[in-house]
VEXDREN-2710 file (C-alpha; in Angstrom, 1 decimal):
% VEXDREN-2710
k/r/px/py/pz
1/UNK/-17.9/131.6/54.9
2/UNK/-14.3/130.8/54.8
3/UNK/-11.7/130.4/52.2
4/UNK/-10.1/126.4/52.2
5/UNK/-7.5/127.6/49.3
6/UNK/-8.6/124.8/46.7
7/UNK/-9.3/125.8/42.8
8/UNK/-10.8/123.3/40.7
9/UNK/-11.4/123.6/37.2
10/UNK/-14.7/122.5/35.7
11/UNK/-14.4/119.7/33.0
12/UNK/-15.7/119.3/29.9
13/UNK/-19.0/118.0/31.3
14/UNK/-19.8/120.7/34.1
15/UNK/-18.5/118.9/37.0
16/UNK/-16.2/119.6/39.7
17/UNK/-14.3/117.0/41.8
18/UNK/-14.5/117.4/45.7
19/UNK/-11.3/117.1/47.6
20/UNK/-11.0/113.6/49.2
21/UNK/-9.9/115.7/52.3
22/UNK/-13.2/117.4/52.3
23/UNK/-15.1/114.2/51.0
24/UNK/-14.1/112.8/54.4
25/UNK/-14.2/115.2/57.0
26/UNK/-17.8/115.8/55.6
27/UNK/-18.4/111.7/55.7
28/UNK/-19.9/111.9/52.1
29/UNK/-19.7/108.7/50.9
30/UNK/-20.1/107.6/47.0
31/UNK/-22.9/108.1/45.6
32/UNK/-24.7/110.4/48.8
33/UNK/-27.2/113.1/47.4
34/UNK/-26.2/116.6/47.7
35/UNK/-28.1/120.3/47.7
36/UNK/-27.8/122.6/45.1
37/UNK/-28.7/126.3/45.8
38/UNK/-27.8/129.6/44.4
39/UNK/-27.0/132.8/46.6
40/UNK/-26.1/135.9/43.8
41/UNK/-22.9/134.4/42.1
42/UNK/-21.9/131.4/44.5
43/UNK/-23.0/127.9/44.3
44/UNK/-23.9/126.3/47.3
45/UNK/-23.8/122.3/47.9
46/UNK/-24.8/121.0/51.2
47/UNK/-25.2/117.0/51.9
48/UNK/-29.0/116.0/51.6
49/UNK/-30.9/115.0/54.6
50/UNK/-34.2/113.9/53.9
51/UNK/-35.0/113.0/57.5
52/UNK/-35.1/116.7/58.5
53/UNK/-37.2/118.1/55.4
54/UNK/-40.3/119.7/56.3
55/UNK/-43.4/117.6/56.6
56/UNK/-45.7/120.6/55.3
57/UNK/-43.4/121.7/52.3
58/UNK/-40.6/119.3/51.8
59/UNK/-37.9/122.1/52.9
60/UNK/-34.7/121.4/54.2
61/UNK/-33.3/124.7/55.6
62/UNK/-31.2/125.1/58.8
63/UNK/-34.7/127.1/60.5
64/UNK/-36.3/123.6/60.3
65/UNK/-37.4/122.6/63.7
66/UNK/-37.9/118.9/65.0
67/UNK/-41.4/118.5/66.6
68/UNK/-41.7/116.1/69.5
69/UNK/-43.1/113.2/67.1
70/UNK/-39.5/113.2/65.2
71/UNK/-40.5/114.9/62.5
72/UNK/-39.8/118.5/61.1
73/UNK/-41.3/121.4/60.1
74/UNK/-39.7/124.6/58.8
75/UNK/-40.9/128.5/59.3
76/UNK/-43.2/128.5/56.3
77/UNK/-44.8/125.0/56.8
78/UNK/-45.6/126.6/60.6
79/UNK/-47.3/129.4/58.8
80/UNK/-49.1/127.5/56.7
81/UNK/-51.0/125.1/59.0
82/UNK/-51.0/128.4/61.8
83/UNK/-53.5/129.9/59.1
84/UNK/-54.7/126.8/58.5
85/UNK/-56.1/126.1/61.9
86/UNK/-57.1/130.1/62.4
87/UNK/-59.1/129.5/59.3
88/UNK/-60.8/126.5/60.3
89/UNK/-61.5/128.6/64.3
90/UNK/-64.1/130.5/61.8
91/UNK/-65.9/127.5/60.7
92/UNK/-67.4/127.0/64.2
END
């Protein structure tokens, strides 16, 4: 992770502003969702991508892989339905 040089202060309501700059070389337009996560003591935003969320669990996360029907599935949706189906090899 790299260093950009810009401080902003939080205001009286808890939010930050985004550098216009940023704002554009990340095309996030007004109003476009963003990801919150927490790693120890920094917060984390990343733009929101619902296309590549996980069709098992909903997760976004940069393992998710795209299956050949366009949709995605990340490493713990692949474990789920891989003990899904090794469950349902006993029923036979």
């Amino acid at each position: 992770m790299r260093s950009l040089g810009i401080v902003r202060k939080v205001d009286h309501l808890g939010r930050i502003v985004i550098p216009k700059e940023l704002r554009s070389t990340l095309k996030l337009e007004k109003g476009a969702p963003m990801e919150i996560f927490v790693d120890d003591d920094m917060i984390i935003l990343r733009k929101y991508v619902v296309d590549s969320a996980c069709i098992v669990t909903g997760e976004i996360t940069s393992e998710n892989k795209r299956l050949s029907n366009g949709m995605y599935i990340s490493p713990k949706g692949a474990e789920i339905l891989k003990k899904e189906i090794e469950e349902r090899k006993t029923w036979d």
